[in-house]
C-alpha positions as a printed NumPy array, in Angstrom:
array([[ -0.841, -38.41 ,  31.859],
       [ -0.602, -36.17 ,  29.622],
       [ -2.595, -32.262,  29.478],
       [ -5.011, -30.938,  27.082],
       [ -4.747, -27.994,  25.077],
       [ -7.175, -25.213,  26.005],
       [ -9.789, -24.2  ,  23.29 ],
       [ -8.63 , -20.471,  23.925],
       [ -5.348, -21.405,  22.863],
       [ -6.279, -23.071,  19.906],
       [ -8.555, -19.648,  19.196],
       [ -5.728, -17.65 ,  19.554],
       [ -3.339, -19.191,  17.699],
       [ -5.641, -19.773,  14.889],
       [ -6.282, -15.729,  14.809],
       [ -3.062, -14.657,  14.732],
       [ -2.452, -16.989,  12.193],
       [ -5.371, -15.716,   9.952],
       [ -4.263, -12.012,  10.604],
       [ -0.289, -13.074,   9.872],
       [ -1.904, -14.278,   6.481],
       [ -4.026, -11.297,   5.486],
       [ -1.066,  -8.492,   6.624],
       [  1.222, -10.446,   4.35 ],
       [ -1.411, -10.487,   1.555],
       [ -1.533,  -6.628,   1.807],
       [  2.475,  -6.26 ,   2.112],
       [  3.474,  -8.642,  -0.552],
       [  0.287,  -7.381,  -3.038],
       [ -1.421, -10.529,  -3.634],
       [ -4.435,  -8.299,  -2.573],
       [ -3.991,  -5.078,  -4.215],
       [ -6.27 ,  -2.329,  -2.143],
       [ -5.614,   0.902,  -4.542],
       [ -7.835,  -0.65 ,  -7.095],
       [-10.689,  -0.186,  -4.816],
       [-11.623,   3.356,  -6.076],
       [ -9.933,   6.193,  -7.099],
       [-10.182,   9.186,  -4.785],
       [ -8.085,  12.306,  -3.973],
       [ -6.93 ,  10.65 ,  -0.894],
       [ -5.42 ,   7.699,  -3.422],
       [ -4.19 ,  10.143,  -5.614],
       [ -2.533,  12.392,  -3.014],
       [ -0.967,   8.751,  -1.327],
       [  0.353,   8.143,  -5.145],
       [  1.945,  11.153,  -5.142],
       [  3.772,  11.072,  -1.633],
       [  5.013,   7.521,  -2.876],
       [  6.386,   8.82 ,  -6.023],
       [  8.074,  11.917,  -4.308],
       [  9.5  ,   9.771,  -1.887],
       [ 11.402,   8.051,  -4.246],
       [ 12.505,  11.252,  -6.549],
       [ 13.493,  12.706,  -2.56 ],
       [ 15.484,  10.026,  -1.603],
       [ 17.018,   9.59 ,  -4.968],
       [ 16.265,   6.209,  -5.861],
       [ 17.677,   5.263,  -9.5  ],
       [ 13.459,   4.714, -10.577],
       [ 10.383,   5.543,  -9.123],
       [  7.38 ,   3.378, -10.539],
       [  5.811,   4.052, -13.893],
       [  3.153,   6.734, -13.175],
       [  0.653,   5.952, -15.643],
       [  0.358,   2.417, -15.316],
       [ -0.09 ,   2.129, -11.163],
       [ -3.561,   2.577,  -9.544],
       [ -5.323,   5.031,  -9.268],
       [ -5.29 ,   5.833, -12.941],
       [ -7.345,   8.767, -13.989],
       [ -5.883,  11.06 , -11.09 ],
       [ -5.758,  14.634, -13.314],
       [ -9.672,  15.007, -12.497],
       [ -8.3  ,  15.647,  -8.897],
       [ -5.704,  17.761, -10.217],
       [ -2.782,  15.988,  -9.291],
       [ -0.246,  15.272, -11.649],
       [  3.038,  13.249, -12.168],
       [  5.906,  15.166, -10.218],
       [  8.667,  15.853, -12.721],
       [ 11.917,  17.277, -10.566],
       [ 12.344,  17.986,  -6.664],
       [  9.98 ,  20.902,  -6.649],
       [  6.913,  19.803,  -8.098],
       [  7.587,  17.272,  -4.685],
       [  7.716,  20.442,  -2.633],
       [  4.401,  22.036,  -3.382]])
């Protein structure tokens, strides 16, 4: 005789699946969430990402004018050039 599979299980499974999908979505950029708006808190996130790779001296960070957010000088941030515009 052989046992049935509980509807709960099935649920569960079925969620973890759909939030295994979405997280990989995010990681991988098939859904890209900086061009949702541009906002100082986007702009100040673009900035610690750049940094982080002129910090950890990584041979090249990613072309500042061409990633999202875009128009980020109306917030007043602006591309890091050396080590201690990072700093600031």
């Amino acid at each position: 005789m052989s046992k049935a599979v509980a509807v709960q299980a099935i649920f569960l499974i079925a969620v973890i699946a759909i939030t295994l999908l979405f997280v990989l979505a995010i990681f991988w950029g098939w859904i890209d969430t900086t061009k949702l708006g541009t906002s100082q808190a986007t702009c100040s996130a673009k900035k610690v990402s750049y940094c982080s790779s002129i910090l950890n001296d990584r041979p090249k960070p990613f072309v500042w004018n061409t990633k999202e957010p875009i128009n980020c000088d109306q917030f007043g941030i602006k591309k890091p050039i050396n080590k201690a515009d990072c700093q600031q």
